[in-house]
Residue frames relative to the residue before (quaternion, step in Angstrom):
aa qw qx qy qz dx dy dz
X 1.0000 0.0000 0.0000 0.0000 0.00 0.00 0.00
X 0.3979 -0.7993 0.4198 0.1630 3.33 -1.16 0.72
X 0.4209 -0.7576 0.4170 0.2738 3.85 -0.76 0.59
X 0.0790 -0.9077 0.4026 -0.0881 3.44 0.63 1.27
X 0.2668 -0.8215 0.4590 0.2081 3.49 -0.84 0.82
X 0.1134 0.8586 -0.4657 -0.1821 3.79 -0.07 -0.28
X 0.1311 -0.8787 0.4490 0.0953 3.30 -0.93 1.45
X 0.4629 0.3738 -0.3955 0.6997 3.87 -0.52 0.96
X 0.0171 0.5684 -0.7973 0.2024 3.29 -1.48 1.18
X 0.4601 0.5023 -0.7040 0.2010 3.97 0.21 1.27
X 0.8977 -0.0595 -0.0607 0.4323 3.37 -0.79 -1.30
X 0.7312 0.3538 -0.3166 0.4899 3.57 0.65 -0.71
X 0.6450 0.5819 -0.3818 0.3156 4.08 0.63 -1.22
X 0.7751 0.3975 -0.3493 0.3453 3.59 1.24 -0.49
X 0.4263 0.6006 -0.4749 0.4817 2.98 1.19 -0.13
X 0.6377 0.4339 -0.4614 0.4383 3.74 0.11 -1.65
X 0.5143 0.7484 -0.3402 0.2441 3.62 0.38 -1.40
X 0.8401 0.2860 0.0047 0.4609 3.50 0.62 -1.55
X 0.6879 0.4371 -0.2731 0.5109 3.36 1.53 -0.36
X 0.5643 0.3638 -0.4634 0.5783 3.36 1.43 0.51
X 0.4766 0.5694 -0.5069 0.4378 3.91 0.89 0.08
X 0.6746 0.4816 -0.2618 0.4944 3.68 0.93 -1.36
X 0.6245 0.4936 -0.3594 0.4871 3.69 0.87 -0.93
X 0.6520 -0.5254 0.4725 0.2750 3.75 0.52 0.18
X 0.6275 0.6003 -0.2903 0.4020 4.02 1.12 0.35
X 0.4954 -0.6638 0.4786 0.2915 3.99 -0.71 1.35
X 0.0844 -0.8316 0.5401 -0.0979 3.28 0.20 1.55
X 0.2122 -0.7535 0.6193 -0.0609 3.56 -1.49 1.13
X 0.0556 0.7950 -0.6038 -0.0196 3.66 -0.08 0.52
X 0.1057 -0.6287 0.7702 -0.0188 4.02 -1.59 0.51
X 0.1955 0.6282 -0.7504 -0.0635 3.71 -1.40 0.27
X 0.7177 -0.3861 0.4026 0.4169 3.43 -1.56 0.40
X 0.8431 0.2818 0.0096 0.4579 3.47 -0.18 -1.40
X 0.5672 -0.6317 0.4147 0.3273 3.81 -0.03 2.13
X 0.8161 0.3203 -0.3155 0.3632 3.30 -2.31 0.11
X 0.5409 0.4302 -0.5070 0.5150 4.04 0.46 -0.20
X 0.0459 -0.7364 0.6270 -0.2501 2.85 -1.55 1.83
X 0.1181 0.8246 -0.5517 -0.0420 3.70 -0.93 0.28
X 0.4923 -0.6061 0.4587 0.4241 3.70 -0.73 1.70
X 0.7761 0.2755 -0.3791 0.4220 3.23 -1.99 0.53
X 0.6591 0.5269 -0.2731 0.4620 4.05 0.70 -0.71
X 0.3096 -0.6531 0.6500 0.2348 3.30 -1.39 0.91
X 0.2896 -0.8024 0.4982 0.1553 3.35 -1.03 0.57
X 0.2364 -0.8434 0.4719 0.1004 3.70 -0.33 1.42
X 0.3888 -0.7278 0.4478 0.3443 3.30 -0.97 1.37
X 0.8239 -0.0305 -0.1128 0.5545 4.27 0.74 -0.19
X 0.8219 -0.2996 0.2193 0.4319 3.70 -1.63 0.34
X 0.7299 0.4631 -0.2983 0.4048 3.46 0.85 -1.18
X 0.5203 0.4676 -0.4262 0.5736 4.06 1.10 -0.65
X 0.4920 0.5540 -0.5539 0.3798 3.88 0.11 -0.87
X 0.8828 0.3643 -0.1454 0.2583 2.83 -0.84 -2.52
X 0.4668 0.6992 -0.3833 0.3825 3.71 0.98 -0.83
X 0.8735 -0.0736 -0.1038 0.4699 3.35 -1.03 1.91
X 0.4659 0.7981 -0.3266 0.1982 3.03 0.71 -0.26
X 0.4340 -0.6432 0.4755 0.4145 4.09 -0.49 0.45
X 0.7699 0.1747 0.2152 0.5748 3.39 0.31 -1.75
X 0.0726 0.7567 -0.6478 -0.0500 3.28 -1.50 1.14
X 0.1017 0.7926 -0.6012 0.0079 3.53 -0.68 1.04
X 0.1063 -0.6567 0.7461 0.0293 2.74 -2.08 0.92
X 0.3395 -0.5377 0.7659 0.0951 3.38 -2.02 1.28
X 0.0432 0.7735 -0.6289 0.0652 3.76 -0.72 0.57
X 0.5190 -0.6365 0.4278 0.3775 3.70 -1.16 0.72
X 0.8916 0.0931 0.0527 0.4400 4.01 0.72 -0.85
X 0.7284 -0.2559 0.3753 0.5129 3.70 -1.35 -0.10
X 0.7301 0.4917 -0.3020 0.3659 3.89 0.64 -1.44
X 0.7760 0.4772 -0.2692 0.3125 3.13 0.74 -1.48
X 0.7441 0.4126 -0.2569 0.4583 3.36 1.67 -0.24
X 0.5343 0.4083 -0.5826 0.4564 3.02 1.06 1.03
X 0.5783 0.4741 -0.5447 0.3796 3.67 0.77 -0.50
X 0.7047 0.4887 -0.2520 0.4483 3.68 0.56 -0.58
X 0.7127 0.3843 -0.2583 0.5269 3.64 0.58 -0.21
X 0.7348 0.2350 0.1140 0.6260 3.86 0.51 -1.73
X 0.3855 0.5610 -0.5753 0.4535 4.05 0.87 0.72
X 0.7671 -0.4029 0.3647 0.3409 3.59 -1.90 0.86
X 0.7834 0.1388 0.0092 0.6058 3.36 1.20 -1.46
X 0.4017 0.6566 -0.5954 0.2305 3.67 0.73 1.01
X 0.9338 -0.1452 0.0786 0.3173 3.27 -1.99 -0.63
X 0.6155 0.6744 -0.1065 0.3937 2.85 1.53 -1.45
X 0.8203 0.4470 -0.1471 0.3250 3.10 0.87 -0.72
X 0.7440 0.3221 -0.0957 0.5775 2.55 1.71 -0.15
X 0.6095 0.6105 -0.2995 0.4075 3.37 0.81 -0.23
X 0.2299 -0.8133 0.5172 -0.1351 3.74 -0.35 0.88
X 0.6005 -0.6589 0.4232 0.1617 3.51 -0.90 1.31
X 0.6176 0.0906 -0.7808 -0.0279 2.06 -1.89 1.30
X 0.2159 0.7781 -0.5350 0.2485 3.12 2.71 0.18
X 0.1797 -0.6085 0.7435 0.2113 3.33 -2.26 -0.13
X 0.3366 -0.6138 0.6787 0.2221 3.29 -1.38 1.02
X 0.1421 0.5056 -0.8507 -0.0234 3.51 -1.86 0.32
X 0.3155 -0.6322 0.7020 -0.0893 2.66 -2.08 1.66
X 0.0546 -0.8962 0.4403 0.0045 3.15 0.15 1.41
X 0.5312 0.6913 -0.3293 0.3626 3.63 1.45 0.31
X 0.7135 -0.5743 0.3652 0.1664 3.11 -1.25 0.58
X 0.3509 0.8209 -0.3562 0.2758 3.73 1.10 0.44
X 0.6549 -0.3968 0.4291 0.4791 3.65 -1.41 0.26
X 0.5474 -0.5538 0.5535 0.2953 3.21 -1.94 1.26
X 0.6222 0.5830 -0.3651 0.3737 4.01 0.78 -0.15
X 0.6853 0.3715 -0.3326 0.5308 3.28 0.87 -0.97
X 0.5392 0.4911 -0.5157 0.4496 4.15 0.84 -0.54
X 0.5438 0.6592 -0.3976 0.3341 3.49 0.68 -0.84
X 0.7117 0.5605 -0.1060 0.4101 2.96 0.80 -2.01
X 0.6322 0.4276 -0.2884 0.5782 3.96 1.09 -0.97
X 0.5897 0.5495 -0.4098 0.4271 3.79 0.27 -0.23
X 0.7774 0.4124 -0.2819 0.3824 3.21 0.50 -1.10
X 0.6078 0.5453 -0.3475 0.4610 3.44 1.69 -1.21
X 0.8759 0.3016 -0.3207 0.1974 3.24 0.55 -0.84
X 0.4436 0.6181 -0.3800 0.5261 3.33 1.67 0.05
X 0.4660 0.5766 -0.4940 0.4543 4.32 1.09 0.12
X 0.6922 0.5375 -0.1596 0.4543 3.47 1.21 -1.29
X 0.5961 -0.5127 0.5070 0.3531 3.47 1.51 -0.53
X 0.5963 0.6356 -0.3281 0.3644 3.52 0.85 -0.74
X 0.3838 -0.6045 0.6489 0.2572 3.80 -1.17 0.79
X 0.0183 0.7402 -0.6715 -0.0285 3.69 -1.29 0.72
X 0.1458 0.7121 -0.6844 -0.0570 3.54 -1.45 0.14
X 0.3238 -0.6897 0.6248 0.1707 3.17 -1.37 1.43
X 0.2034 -0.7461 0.5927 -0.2251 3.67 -0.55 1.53
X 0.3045 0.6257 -0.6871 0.2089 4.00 0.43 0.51
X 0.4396 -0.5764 0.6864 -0.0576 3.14 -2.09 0.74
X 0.1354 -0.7255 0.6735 -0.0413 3.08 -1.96 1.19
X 0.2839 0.6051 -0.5367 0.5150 2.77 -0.52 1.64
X 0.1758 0.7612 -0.5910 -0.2010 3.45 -1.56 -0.36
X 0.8511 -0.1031 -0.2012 0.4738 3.37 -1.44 0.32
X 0.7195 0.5794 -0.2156 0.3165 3.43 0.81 -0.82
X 0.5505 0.4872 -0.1138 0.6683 3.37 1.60 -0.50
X 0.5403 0.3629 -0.4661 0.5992 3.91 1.00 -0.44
X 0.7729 0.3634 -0.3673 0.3684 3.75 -0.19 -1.33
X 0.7917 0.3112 -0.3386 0.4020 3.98 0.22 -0.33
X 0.6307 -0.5864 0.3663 0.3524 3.41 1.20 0.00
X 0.5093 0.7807 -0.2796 0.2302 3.22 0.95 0.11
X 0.5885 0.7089 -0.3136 0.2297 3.53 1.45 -0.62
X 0.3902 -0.7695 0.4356 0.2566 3.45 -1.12 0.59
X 0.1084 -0.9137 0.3686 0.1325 3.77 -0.10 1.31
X 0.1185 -0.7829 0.5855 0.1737 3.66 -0.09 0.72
X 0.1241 -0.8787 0.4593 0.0383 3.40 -1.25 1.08
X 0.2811 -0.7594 0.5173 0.2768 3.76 -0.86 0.26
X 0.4423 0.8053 -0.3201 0.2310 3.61 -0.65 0.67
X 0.4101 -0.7734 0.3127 0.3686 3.43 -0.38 0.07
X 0.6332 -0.5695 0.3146 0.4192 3.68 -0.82 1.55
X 0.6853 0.2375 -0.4625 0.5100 4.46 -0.41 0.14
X 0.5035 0.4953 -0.4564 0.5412 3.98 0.74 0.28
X 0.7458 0.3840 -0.3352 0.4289 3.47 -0.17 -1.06
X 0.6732 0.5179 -0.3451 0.3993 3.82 1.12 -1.62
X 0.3964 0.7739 -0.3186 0.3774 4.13 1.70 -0.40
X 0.8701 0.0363 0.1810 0.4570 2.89 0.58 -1.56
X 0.2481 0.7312 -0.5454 0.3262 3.32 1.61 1.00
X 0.6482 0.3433 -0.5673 0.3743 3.85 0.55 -0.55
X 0.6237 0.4229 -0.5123 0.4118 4.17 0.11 -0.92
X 0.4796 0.5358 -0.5616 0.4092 4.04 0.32 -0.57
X 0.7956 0.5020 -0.1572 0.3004 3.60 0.26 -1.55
X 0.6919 0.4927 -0.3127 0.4251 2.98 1.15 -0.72
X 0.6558 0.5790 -0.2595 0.4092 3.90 1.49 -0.08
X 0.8576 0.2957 0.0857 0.4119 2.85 1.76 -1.16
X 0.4401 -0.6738 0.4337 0.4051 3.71 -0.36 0.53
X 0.8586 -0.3118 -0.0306 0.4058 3.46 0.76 -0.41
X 0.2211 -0.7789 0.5563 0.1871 3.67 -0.78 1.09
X 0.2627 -0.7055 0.6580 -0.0202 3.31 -1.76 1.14
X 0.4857 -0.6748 0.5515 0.0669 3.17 -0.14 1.24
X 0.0136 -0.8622 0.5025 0.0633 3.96 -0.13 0.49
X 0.7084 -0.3633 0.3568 0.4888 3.52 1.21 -0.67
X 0.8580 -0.2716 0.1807 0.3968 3.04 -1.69 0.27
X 0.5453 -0.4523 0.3956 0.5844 4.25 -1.22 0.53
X 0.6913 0.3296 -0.4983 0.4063 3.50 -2.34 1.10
X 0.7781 0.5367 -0.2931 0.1435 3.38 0.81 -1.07
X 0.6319 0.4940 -0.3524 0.4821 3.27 1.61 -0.14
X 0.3182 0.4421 -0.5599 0.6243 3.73 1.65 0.22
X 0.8229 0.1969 -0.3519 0.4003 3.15 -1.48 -0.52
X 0.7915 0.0757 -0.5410 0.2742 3.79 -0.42 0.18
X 0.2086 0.6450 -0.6498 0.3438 3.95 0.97 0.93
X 0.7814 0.4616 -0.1978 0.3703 3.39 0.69 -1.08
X 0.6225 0.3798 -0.3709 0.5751 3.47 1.21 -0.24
X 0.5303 0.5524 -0.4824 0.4254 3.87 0.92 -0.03
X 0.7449 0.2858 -0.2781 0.5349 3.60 0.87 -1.27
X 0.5605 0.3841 -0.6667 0.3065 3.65 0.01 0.54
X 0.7130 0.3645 -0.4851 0.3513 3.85 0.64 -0.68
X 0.2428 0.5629 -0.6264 0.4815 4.29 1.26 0.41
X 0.7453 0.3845 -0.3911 0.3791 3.54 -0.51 -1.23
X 0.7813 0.4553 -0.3775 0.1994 3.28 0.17 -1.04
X 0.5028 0.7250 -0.1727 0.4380 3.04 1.68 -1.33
X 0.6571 0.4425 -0.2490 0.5572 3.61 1.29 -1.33
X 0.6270 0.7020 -0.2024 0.2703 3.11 0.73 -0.63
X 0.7717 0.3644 -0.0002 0.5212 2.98 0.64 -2.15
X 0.6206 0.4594 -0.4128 0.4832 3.99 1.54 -0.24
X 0.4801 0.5549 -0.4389 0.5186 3.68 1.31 -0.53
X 0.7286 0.3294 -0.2461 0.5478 3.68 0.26 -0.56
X 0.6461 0.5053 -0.2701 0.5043 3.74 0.20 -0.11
X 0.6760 0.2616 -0.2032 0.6582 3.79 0.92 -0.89
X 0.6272 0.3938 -0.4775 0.4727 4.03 0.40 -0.24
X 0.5755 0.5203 -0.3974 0.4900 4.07 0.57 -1.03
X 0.7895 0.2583 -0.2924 0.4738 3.98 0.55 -0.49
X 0.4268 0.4962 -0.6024 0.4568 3.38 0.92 0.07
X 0.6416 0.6692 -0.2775 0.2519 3.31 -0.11 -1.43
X 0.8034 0.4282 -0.0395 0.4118 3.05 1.11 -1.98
X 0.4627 -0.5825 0.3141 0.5899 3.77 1.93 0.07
X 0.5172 0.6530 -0.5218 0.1837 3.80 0.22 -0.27
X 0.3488 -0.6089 0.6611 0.2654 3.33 -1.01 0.35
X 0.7095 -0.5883 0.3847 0.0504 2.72 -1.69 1.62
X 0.7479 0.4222 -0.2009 0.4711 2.57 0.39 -1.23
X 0.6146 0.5773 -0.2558 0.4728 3.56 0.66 -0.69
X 0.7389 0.2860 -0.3730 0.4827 3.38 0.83 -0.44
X 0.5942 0.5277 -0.4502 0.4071 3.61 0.71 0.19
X 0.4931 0.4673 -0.5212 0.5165 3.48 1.13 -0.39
X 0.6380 0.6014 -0.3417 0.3385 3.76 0.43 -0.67
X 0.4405 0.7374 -0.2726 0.4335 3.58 1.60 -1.28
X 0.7624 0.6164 -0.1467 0.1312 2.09 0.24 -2.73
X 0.8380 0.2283 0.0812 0.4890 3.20 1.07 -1.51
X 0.6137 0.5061 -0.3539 0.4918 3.76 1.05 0.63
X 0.7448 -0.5041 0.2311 0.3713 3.40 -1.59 1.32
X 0.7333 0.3950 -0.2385 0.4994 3.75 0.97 0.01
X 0.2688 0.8146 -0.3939 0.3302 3.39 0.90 0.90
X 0.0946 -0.8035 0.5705 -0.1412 3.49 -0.46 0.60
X 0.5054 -0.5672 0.5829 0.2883 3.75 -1.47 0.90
X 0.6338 0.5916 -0.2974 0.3999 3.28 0.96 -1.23
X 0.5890 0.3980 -0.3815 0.5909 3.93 1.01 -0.73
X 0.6825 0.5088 -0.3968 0.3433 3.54 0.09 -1.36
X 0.7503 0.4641 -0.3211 0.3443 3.47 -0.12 -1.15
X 0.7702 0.3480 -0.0674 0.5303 3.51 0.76 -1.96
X 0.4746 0.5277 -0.5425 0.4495 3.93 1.20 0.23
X 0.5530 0.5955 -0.3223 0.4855 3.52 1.18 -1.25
X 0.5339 0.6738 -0.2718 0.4325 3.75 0.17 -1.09
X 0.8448 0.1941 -0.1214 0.4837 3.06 -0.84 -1.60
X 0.7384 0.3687 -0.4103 0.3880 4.12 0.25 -0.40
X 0.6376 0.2307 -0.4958 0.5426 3.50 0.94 0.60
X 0.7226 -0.5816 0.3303 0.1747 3.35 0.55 0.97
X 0.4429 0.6280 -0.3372 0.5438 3.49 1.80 0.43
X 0.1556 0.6818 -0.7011 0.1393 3.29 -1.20 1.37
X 0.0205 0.7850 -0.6006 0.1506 3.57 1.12 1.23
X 0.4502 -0.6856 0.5052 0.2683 4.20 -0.69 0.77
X 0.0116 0.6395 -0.7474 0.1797 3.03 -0.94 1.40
X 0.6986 -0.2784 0.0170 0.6589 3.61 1.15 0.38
X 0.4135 -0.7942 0.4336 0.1014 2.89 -0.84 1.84
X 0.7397 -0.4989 0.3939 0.2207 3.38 -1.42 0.54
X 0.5171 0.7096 -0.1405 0.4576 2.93 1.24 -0.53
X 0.6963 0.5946 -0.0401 0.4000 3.15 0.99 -1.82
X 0.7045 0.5253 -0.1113 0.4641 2.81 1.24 -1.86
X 0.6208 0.5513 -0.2990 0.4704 3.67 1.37 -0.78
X 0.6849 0.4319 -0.3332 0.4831 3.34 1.18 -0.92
X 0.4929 0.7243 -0.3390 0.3427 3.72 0.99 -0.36
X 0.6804 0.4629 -0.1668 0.5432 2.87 0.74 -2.30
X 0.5697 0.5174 -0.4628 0.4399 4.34 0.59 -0.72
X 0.6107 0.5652 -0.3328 0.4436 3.63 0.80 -1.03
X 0.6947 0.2980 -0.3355 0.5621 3.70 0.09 -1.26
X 0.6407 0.3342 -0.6118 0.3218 4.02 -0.08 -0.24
X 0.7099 0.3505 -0.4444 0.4190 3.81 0.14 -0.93
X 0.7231 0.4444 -0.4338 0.3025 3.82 0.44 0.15
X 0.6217 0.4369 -0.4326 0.4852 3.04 1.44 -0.04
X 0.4668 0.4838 -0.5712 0.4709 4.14 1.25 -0.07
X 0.5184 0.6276 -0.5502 0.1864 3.76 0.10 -0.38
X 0.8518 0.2544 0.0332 0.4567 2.81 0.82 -2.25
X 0.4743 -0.7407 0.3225 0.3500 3.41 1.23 0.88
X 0.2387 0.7572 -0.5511 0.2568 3.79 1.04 1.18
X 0.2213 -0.7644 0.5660 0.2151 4.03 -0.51 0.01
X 0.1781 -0.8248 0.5347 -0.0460 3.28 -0.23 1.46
X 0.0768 0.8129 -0.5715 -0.0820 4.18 0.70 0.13
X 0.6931 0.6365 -0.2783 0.1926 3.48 1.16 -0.25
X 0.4484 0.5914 -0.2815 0.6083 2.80 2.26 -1.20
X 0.9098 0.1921 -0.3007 0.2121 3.64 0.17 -0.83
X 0.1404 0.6253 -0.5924 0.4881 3.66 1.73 1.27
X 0.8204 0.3963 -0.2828 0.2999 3.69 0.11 -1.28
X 0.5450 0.6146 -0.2745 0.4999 3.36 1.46 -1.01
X 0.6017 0.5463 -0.2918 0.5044 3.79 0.80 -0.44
X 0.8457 0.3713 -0.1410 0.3564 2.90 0.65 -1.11
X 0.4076 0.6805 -0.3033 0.5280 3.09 2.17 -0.15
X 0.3298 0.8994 -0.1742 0.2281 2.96 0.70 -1.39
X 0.8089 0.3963 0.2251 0.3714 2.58 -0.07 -2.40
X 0.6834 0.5036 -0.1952 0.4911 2.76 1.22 -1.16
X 0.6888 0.4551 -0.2488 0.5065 3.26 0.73 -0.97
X 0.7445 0.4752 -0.3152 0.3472 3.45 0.82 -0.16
X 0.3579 0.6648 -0.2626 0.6008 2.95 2.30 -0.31
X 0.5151 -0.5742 0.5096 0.3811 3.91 0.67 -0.18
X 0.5298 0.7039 -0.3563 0.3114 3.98 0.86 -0.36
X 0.3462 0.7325 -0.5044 0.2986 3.91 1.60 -0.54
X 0.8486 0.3951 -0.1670 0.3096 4.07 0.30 -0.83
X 0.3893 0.4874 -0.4097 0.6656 3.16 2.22 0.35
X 0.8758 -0.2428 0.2987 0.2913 3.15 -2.23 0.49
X 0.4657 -0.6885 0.3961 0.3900 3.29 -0.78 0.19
X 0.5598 0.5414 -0.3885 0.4925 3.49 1.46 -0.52
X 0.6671 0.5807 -0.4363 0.1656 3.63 0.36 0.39
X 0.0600 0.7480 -0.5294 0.3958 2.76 2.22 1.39
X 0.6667 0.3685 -0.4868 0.4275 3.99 0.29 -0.50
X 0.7182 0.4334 -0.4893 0.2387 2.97 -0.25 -0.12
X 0.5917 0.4300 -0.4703 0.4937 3.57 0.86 0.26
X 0.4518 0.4995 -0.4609 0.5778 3.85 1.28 0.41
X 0.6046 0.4755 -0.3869 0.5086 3.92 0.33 -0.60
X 0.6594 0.6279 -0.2861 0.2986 3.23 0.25 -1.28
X 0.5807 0.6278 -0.2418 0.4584 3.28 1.22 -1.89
X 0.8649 0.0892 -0.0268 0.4933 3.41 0.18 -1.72
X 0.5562 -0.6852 0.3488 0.3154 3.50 0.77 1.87
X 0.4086 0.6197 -0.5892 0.3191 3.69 -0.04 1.32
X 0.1958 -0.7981 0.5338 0.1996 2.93 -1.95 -0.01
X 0.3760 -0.7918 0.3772 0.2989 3.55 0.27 1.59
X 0.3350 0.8310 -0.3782 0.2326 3.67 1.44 -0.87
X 0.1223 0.7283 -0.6664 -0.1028 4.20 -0.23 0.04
X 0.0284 0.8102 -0.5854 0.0030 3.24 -0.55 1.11
């Protein structure tokens, strides 16, 4: 078993956190903001106690910022951390800045693998998430058992960047999916159908999806409790556009949804679910997706 740090302890890091305690692994945990704790975990008082001796350091972070203050900060990873550790960056962030941590941390000598994950809170706490990684194959074969111990399954994607950049092609077909049912369940509101009825319909045609099933369910009892905030999704959907201006890819879909985010977030909705982009579709054509 391996001696594994994990920094960030919000929605996904505590979960990973405890399912490598249960998996049988000399777990370390740190978060930014005192008192964040997990049974079985020692609890470091700053980045440098964390990273210290350690096999493996990973961190799930909310943005571009939080992973530089935590990675490239006065007192972050970088500075302190020290071969033959590995870093995995398990956050969601711009294919540039993953770029950018590879190079810093491989100046130092340092093994890295970008390693974000699909899934949320629910899929951190039971183990379930799916981790797609960038790196090079005697890296990945390093730290395939802590990978396993978080996730139902990890997919290796290619060379370092490559599991950033297909996080981002995963959340652009989320958006769309969030999208195109917000539009799809408002057009039948509108049109008299019962809701519910058309999800049994969803439920069970060649265009079906967990993503309808689960969040169709959701939004008609009117539940958009965060399991990945709106917010998130807005900062995502910003990500896949500047990654798709890179590689000259046309994405009209990311930026239908990004509009429509937008809105939302200006609507005060950023801390609900991400699917509570439909409701500024309802809104439009004066419905209420609600079945009550």
């Amino acid at each position: 078993m391996s001696a594994v740090a994990v920094l960030g302890l919000g929605t996904m890091g505590r979960g990973m956190a405890g399912n490598l305690v249960t998996a049988g692994h000399v777990v370390t945990v740190w978060n930014r903001t005192a008192g964040a704790e997990v049974p079985g975990a020692r609890t470091a008082a700053s980045i440098a106690d964390a990273v210290r001796d350690q096999d493996v350091v990973l961190y799930c972070l909310s943005d571009d910022a939080a992973v530089r203050a935590v990675a490239f900060g006065a007192d972050g990873v970088l500075a302190h951390v020290a071969a033959p550790t590995v870093v995995v960056d398990m956050s969601t962030i711009s294919a540039s800045l993953s770029d950018e941590e590879h190079a810093a941390y491989a100046e130092r000598g340092i093994a890295m693998l970008d390693a974000p994950v699909f899934g949320s809170k629910g899929e951190a706490e039971s183990g379930g998430l799916w981790v797609v990684v960038g790196g090079d194959d005697e890296t990945v074969a390093r730290v395939r058992p802590v990978l396993d111990a978080v996730s139902e399954s990890v997919h290796h994607m290619g060379p370092a960047g490559s599991g950033a950049r297909m996080k981002l092609v995963g959340n652009l077909l989320v958006a769309a999916q969030l999208q195109s049912l917000g539009e799809g369940l408002t057009l039948a509101r509108a049109a008299g159908l019962d809701l519910r009825k058309v999800l049994d319909v969803v439920a069970v045609t060649d265009f079906r999806t967990p993503i309808y099933d689960g969040v169709g369910a959701s939004i008609l009892k009117d539940d958009y409790s965060p399991a990945f905030a709106l917010h998130l999704m807005r900062k995502d959907v910003g990500l896949i556009g500047d990654l798709a201006k890179q590689v000259g890819a046309p994405v009209p879909g990311a930026w239908l949804a990004a509009e429509t985010l937008e809105i939302a977030a200006a609507e005060g909705l950023g801390e609900l679910n991400a699917s509570a982009l439909v409701k500024v579709l309802a809104r439009k054509a004066g419905v209420d997706l609600a079945q009550r």
